[in-house]
Every structure is written in C-alpha cells, then in structure tokens.
N, C-alpha and C positions, 0 to 999 in steps of 0.2 A: 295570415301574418307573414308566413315565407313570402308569398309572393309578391304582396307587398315590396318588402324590403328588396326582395331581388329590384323588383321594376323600379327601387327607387336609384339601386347601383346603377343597374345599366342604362335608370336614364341619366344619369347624372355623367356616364362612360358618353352616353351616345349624343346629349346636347354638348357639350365640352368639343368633341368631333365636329358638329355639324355649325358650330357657330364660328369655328377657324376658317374655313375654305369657302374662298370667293365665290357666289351663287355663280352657275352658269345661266349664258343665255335661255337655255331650255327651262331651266327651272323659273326663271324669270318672267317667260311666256304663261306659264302656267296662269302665276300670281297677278302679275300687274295688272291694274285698273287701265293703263294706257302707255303707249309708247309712242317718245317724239323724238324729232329729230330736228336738231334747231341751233343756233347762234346765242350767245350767252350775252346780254345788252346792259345789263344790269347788275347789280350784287347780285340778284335774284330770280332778277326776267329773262326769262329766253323768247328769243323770236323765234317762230315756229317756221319752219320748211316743210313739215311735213308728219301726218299722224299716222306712223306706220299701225298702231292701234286705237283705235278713237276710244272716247268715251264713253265711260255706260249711259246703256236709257236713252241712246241716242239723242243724246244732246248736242248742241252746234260747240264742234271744238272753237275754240281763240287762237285768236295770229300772234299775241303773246299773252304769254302764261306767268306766273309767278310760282314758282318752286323752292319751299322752304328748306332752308339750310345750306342751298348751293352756295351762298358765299363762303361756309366751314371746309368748303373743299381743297384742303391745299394743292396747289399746282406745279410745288416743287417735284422733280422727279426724284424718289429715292434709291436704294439697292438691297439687292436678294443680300442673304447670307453666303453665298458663294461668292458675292460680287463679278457678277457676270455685265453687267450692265456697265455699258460707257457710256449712256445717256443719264449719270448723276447728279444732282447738283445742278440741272439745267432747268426752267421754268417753259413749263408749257405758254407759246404765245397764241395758239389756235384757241378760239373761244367755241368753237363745233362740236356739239356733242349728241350721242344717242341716248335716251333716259327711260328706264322702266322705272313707271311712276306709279303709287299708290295712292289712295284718295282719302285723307287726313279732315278730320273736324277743321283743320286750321288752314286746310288746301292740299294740294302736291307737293308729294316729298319721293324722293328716291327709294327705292327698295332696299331694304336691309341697311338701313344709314343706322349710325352713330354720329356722334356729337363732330368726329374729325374726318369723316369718308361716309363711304357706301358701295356695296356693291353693284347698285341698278345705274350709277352715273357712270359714262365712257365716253372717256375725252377723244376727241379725232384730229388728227394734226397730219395734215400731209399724205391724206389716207390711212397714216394707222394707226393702232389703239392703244389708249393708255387705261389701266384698270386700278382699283383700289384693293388693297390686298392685306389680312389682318392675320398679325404673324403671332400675336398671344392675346390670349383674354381673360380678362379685360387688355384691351394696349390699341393707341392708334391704329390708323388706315393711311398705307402709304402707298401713295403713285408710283406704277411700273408700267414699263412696254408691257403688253397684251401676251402671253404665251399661247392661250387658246385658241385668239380670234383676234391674227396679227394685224390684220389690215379692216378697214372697212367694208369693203367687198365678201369678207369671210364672214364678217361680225353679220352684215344683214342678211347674206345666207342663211346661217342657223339660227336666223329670229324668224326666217319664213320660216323655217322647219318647225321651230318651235310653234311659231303660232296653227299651223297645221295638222299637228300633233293636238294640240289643244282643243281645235274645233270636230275632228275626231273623238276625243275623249265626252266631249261632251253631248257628241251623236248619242256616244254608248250611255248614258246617265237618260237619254229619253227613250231605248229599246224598250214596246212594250210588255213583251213575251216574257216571262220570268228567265226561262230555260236559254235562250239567244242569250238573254242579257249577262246571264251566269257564264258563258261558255266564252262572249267577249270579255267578259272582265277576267277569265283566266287564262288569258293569249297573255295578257300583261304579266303574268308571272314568271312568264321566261322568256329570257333573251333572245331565242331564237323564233321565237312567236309572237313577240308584243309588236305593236303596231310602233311605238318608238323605238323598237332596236336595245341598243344598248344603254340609252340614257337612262330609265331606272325613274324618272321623274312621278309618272303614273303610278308606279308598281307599288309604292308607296300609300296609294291612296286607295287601291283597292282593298286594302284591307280596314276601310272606312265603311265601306260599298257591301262589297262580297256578304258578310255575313248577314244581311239584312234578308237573303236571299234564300239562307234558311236551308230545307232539303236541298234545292236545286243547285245550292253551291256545295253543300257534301259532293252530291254525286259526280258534280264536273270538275271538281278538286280530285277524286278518288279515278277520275278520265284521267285526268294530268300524269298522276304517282304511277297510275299503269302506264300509261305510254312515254314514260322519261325516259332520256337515253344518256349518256355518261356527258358527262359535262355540263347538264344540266344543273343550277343551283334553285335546291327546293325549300331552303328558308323561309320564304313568305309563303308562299304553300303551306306549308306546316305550321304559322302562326296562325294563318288563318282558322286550320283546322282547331288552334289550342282556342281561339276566341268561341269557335261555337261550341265547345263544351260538348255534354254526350251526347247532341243531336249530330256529334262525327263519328259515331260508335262505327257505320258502314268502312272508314277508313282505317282500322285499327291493324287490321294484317297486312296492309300494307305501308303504317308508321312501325311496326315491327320489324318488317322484311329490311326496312330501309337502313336501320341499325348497322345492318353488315356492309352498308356503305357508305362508307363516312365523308366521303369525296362530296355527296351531293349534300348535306344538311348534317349542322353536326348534333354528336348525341344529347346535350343539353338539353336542345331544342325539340328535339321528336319524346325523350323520356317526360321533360315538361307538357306535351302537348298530351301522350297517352296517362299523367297524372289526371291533367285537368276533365278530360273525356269518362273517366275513370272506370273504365272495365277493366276490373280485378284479373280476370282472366290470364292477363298477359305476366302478371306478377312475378314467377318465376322465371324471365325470357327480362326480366331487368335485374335481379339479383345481382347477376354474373357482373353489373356495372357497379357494383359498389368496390372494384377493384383497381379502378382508373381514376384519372385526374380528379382534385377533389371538389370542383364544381360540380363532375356529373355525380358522384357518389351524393352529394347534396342533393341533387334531385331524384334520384332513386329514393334517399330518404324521404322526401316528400310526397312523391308518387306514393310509397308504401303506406302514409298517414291516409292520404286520399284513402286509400283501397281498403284502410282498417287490417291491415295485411299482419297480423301480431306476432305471426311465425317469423317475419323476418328482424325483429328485435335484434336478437344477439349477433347477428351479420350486418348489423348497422353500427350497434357498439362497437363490435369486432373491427370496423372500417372507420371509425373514430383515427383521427391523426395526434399523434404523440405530443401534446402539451406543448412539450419544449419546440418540437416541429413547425407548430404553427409562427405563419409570418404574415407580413403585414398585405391584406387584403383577404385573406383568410377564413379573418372574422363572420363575416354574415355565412360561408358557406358553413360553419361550428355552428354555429347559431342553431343555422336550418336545420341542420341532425339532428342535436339538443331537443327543438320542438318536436322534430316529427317521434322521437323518442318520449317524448312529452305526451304526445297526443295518442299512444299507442300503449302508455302505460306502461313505459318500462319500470322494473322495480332500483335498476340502480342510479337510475337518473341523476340522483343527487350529489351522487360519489361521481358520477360523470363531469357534471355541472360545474363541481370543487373544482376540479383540477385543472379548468379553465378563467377560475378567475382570477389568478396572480399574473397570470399570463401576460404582457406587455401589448402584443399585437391585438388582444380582445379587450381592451383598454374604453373602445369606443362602443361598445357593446357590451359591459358590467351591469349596467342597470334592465338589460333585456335576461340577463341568466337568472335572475332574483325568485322568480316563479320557480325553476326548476330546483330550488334549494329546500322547499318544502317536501314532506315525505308524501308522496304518493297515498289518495285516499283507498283501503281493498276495496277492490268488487267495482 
C-alpha cells in the first residue's frame, strides 16, 4: 500500500513535468511511425518532398498524404513570457514543414497533438523553425521561433542523429547472448557511456528491457556501481535494482556504500531499492536515516515493515513529526510511518493515528488513518 501511493504521487509529480515540455527531436525519432517533409496544399494535405522516415511494413509511401488535425494548427506566432520575441503577432506564410507522424485508426496525425498544436509539427519558413510549445496543462499550443533547432539545417541534423540512435537501439533489442545484451543495455545508464550521449531518450526504456534479464543484469548492474566515478548519476541504476526485488540481494553492499554519497543517487531511492530487495541485514546501517528529511524517514519506515524489523518501532515513533508541524504535501509520507508502524505492531498506534487526524494538511488522507484507530490485536 506505501508503495502504491508513493508511485501514485510521484507519478502524478512526474507526468505533470513530462506533458509541459516540447518532445525533442530525439525523443521523437524514437516514436514516430514516419517522418515527412512536405508543402502544406490543403486544410489537411501535404505534398510530400520527401520521407525522411518511410513507413512501416514497407509499404509504398504517397506524394500526398492526408494528416489529421493539421488544419487546428494555428500559424499565428505567439510570445515567451519574457517577451523576447519580435516575431509576435505575425503569421507564418511558409506552408513547409517537417512532421513526425503517428499512425492513427483514422490515418496521420502528428506526435503529441492536442486539440490546438503539437509537438511532432515544425513549420519552416525561410530555413528556420517554428515549434509549438505548451506553457500549462491543460492550456493551448502556441507557435514560437525554434530555440532548439533554429534553422533547418540543425533541425535535420538531429533527426539523423536521432534516427541513428534508434536503429542502434534496436540492434541491442536482437543481441542474442543474454550477457552482451545485459552489458549494452547498461552503457545506457550513464551519460558518459550510453551510445546516445546525453539525450537520456533510451535510458528510459531500459528499465522496460533490463530486468527481463534476470541474474545477468544484477551482475552488470553491480559492474556499473563498482566502476562509477563521481559525477556519475546512478538513479536508473538503482531503480532498476528496486524492480528486480531479491534476485539483487548480489548488490546490497554496494546500495549501502552508496548512502555516503549522495551526489550520485539520492537516499530515497537506494533505502527504497534495499526495502524492496529486502535483506534485513543491512537494518541497522538505515536507522541512522530516520533523522533526515521526512521522505527518506518515510522510507526507512517502510523498509523496516519490509524487514519485520520490530526493534525499530520506537525510533520510528520517535521520528514521527509534530502534528502541528505537518504541512501540506506531508501527508502520504505520515501515512507511510503510520502503516509501516501498523504492520510491525506497534502498541501505540492509535494514540499515534489521533493526533493526526484534526490535522489540516492530512485532510486528504483521513479516510486511509481509520484502520489504525482500532486497538491492536495481542500476539
């Protein structure tokens, strides 16, 4: 149930983030069913110039195409919030544009569209680029000069790149050797080894991949953690390790060592990862974290439910924050004590529980403390 709720904050933290910012080209490569480059003839029709990505299944591309929703495109230019832009207010007259397309029950549509933009459409006028850019959401898609991929020259640059990157990736998805396959899919884990560099687009997905793989990604996970070197960021690394549960038990002294460096992966992450794994073992060597920010005190408490670790009860209690203290966002990490205090049997639970439910900030979480207001059964 903690965990749960965690993954439903942070995904709730982390789609919120990822639906604001305009997909890059790279990420776009990944995705798109096709990529054109073409003259705009119609509400809808584009004439085709040229398929820098054909279509799947190798089917004979079209000289023109029909793409739905291009007409919701608006072509007025708009402006940042700084107003840096003196191309405001003026309408795009170039009808040229380059389109990462997806392939819809109802035909082509641009990647990442909404009702008023998209991020796969880029207008090209005079060589350079105009992109659609979504500043709240829900909220419009409004036309700007290009800051990424000013001109067209740059833009199809980093579509080759991208699509290169791509066809890479997908060499590594037919390695037949378990062990190869494990050792390239953790080049992608860090920046200074992945075969994309810095764009991060793949790094994503190996944590789709990797764990299928069983021992042989323990072992070249626990290659990784020994051979890091500072400025290394081992986040995905270590989530990795939290998906395959105890079959990472091989990694556990070195998610412990990693504690004392917080630079590379922070404590959330690695105490989460050695709950999940759950060698008790290490139990005393997280204690000492019930004294820091109250997310990771959160997860120490849960790690100790994991571990059935009953000695650390009143150092969990003890690291309980002051009722009044609590503010808003708070809640689920309360919560999380409350259970794992719950699940370890503490006897004052309920007197705990109380003094969290007048509370203001645990408002949206009242109907989750209700179990811990019963008395504890002995034994």
């Amino acid at each position: 149930m903690i965990r749960i709720l965690s993954c439903l904050v942070l995904s709730a933290i982390s789609g919120w983030a990822e639906l604001l910012p305009t997909w890059s080209p790279h990420q776009m490569c990944a995705e798109a069913d096709a990529i054109v480059v073409g003259e705009r003839v119609g509400a809808n029709r584009v004439a085709v110039r040229e398929w820098i990505l054909s279509p799947p299944g190798g089917r004979t591309a079209g000289s023109v195409i029909n793409i739905v929703g291009l007409d919701k495109h608006d072509r007025m230019i708009g402006t940042r919030p700084d107003g840096a832009d003196r191309e405001q207010g003026r309408r795009l007259k170039s009808q040229r544009l380059l389109c990462f397309l997806e392939e819809k029950s109802d035909g082509w549509r641009p990647m990442a569209a909404t009702e008023q933009g998209s991020s796969g459409l880029i207008w090209i006028e005079q060589g350079k680029c105009y992109r659609y850019e979504q500043r709240n959401n829900p909220g419009p898609h409004i036309l700007l000069p290009s800051r990424e991929h000013q001109t067209e020259e740059a833009l199809r640059l980093a579509v080759g790149n991208g699509l290169a990157d791509r066809e890479e990736w997908e060499r590594a998805q037919k390695i037949p050797h378990p062990q190869e396959k494990a050792i390239v899919f953790c080049s992608y884990l860090l920046e200074r080894t992945s075969p994309e560099g810095a764009e991060g687009t793949y790094r994503s997905r190996v944590r789709r991949v990797l764990p299928k793989l069983g021992e042989q990604a323990v072992a070249e996970l626990v290659v990784l953690l020994e051979n890091a070197i500072p400025g290394d960021r081992l986040d995905d690394a270590v989530l990795i390790l939290y998906d395959l549960g105890s079959a990472a038990k091989p990694a556990v002294p070195h998610l412990v060592a990693l504690l004392q460096e917080p630079g590379s992966v922070h404590p959330v992450r690695l105490i989460e990862a050695l709950g999940r794994i759950g060698d008790a073992t290490v139990a005393q060597q997280l204690l000492p974290y019930l004294d820091r920010e109250l997310r990771v005190r959160a997860e120490v408490a849960g790690a100790m439910a994991r571990f059935s670790y009953q000695d650390s009860v009143p150092l969990i209690t003890k690291s309980l924050p002051e009722p009044r203290a609590v503010e808003d966002g708070d809640a689920y990490h309360v919560y999380a004590m409350l259970r794992a205090l719950h699940e370890l049997g503490c006897e004052d639970l309920v007197g705990l529980a109380k003094a969290y439910l007048e509370v203001p900030a645990m408002r949206h979480v009242r109907n989750l403390l209700e179990p811990f207001l019963q008395e504890q059964n002995p034994g």
